[in-house]
C-alpha positions in Angstrom: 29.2 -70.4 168.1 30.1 -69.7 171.5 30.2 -71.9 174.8 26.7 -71.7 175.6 25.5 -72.3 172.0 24.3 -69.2 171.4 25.6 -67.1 168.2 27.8 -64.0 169.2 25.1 -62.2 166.5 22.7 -63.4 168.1 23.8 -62.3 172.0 24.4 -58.9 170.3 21.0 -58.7 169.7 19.8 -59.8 173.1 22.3 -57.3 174.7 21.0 -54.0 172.1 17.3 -55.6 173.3 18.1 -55.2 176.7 19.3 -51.9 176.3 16.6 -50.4 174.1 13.9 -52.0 177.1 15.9 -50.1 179.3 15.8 -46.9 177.3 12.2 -47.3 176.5 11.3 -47.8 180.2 13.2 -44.2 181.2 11.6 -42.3 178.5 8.1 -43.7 179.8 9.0 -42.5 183.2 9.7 -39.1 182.1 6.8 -38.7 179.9 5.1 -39.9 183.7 6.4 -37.0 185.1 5.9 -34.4 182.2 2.3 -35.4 182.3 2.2 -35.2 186.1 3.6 -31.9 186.0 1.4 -30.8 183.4 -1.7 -31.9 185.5 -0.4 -29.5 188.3 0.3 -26.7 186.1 -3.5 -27.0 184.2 -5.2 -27.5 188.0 -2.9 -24.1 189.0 -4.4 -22.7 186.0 -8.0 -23.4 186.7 -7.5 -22.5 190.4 -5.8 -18.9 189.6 -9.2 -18.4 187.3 -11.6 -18.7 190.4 -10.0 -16.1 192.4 -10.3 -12.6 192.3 -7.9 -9.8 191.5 -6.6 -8.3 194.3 -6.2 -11.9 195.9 -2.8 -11.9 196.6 -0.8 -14.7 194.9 2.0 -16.3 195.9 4.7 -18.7 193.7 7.1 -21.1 195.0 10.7 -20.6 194.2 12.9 -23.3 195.9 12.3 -23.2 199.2 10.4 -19.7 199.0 7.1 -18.7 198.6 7.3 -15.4 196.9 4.3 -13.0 196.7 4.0 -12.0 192.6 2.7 -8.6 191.4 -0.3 -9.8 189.6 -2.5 -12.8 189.0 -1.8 -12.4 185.2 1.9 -12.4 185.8 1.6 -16.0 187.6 -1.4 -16.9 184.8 1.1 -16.0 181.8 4.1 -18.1 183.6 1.5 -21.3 183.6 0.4 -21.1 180.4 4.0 -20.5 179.0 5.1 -23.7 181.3 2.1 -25.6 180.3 2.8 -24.8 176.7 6.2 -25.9 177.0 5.6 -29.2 179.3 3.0 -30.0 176.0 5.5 -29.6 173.7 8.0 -32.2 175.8 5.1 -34.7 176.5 4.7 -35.0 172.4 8.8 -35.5 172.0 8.5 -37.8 174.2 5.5 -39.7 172.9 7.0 -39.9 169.5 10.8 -41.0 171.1 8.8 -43.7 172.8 6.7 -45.3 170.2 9.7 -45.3 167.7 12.3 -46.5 170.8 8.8 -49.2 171.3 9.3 -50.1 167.3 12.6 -51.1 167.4 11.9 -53.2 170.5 9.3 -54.9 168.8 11.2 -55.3 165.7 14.7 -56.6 167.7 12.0 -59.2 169.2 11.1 -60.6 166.0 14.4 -61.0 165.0 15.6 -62.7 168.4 12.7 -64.9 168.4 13.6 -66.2 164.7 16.5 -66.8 165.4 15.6 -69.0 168.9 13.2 -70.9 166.5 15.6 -71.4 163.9 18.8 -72.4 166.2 15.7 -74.5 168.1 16.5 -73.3 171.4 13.0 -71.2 172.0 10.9 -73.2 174.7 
């Protein structure tokens, strides 16, 4: 036992909880972004169908806007983004809901233990 009471097993597993909420939090934010990105990319899309061919179409590079050669250049750039952006969003689903498992699990065991040490209020 240490000072406080608490098991050295048992502030591991608060420490690996804390760290796996912490991880679990980060790759929710940047399934967040993915999916914001991918919004943009499918409202690009739908707004590139509604205009005509020899509008002229420009992309943003950095701090440029560059005029392209065609609207099916910029069209096949979005759906090869959007198709990759789709791709990440699922990783990321399936990283969180298996990071969100653990969590749950390393709950559990923490709260067992709080019940059986009797220190859970």
């Amino acid at each position: 036992m240490v000072e406080n009471g608490m098991s050295i097993q048992l502030q591991d597993q608060i420490n690996r909880f804390q760290q796996l909420k912490a991880q679990v939090q980060v790759i929710s934010q940047q399934r967040q972004q993915i999916e914001i990105q991918l919004r943009e990319t499918e409202d690009a899309l739908k707004e590139i169908e509604n205009i005509s061919s020899d509008t002229p179409v420009y992309k943003s590079i950095g701090a440029l806007l560059i005029k392209t050669k065609s609207k099916n250049e910029v069209k096949k750039e979005l759906i090869s983004n959007k198709e990759s952006l789709e791709l990440r969003k699922m990783s990321l689903e399936k990283q969180e809901g298996r990071s969100q498992e653990k969590l749950n699990e390393l709950q559990s065991k923490i709260q067992n233990s709080l019940k059986l040490s009797g220190k859970e209020n």
